[in-house]
C-alpha positions as CSV (number, residue, x, y, z in Angstrom):
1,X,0.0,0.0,0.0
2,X,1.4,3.6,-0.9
3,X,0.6,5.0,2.5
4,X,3.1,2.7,4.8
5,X,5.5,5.3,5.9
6,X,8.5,2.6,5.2
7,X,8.4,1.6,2.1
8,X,11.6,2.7,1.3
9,X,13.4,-0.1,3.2
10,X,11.8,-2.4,0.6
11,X,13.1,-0.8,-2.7
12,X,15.4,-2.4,-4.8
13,X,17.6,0.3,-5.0
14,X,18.2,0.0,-1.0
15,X,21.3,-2.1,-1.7
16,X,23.1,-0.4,-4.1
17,X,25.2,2.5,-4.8
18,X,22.4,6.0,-4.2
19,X,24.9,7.4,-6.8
20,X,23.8,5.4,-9.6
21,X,20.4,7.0,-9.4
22,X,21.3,10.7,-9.9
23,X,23.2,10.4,-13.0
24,X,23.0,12.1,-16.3
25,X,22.3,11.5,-20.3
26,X,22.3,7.6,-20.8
27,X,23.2,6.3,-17.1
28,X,19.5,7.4,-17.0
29,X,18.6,4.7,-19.1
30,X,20.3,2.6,-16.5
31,X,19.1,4.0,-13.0
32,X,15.4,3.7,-14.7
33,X,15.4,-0.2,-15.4
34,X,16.7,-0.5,-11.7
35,X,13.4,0.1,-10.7
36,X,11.8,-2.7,-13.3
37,X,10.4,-5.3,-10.6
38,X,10.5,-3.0,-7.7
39,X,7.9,-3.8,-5.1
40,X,7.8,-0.2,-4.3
41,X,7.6,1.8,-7.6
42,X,4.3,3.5,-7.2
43,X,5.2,4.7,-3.9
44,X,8.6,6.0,-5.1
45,X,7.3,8.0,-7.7
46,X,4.1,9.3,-5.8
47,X,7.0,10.3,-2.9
48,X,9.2,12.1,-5.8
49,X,6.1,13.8,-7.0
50,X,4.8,15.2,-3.7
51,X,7.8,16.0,-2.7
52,X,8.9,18.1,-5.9
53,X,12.2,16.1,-5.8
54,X,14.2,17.7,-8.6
55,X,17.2,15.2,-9.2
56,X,17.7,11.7,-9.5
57,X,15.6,8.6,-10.9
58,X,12.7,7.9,-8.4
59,X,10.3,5.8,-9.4
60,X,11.7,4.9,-13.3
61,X,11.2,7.9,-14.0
62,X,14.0,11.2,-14.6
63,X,13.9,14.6,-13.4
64,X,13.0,15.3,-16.5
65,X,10.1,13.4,-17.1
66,X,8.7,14.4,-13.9
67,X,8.4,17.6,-14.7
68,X,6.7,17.3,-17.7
69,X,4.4,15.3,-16.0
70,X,4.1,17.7,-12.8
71,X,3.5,20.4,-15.7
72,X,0.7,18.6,-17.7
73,X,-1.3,18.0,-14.4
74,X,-0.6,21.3,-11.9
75,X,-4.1,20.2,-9.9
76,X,-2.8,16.9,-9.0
77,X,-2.8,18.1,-5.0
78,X,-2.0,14.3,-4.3
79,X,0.2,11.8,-6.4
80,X,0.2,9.3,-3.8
81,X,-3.8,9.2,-3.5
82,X,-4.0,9.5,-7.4
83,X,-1.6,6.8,-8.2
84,X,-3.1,4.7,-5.1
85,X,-6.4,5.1,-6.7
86,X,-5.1,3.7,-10.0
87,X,-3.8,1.3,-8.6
88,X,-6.8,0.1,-6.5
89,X,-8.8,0.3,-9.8
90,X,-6.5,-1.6,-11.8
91,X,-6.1,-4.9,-9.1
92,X,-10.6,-4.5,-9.5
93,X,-10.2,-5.7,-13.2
94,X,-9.2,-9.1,-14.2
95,X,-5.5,-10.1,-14.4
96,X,-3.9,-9.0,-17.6
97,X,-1.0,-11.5,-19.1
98,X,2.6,-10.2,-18.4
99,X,3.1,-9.5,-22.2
100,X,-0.1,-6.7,-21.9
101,X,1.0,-5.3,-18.3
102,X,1.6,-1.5,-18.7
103,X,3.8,0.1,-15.5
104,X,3.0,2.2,-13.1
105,X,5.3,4.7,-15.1
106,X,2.4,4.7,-18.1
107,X,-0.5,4.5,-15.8
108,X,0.9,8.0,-14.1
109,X,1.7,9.3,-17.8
110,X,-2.0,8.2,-19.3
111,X,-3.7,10.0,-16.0
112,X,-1.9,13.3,-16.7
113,X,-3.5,13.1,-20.5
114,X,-6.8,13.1,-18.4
């Protein structure tokens, strides 16, 4: 669940090097797929997004990307309750084979088109 104050000691990324997440131009690239798998993704991101974090991969997504999608939804008062809402209406509808799965990255990307 997004709101459990310590999902941070469950990312993937806890045992390696923080430096290899605030890199720049194709290391990106890198950093992002880190967070492939992670069991704490959508929390990540939501935590980046709240926050305004401006550097570093959080979430498989860049500063960059962030931005652009702070910019394309500046009512969003809540990532966390907006992704945690996605996320509760996605497990509602039946499973979807791996090879359809989209990530959390594109669900947050399709609900700032909304």
């Amino acid at each position: 669940m997004i709101s459990d104050p310590h999902w941070s000691e469950r990312g993937l990324c806890r045992t390696g090097d923080p430096d290899d997440l605030f890199v720049e131009g194709a290391a990106q690239n890198r950093a992002k797929a880190r967070c492939t798998g992670c069991p704490v993704h959508t929390e990540c991101l939501a935590y980046a997004l709240d926050s305004r974090i401006e550097f570093g991969v959080w979430g498989g997504m860049t500063e960059r990307e962030r931005r652009a999608l702070l910019r394309r939804r500046p009512t969003v008062a809540s990532w966390r309750r907006l992704l945690e809402a996605a996320r509760a209406e996605q497990q509602s509808t039946p499973p979807v084979p791996a090879h359809e799965a989209i990530s959390t990255q594109r669900v947050a990307c399709s609900l700032s088109a909304r």
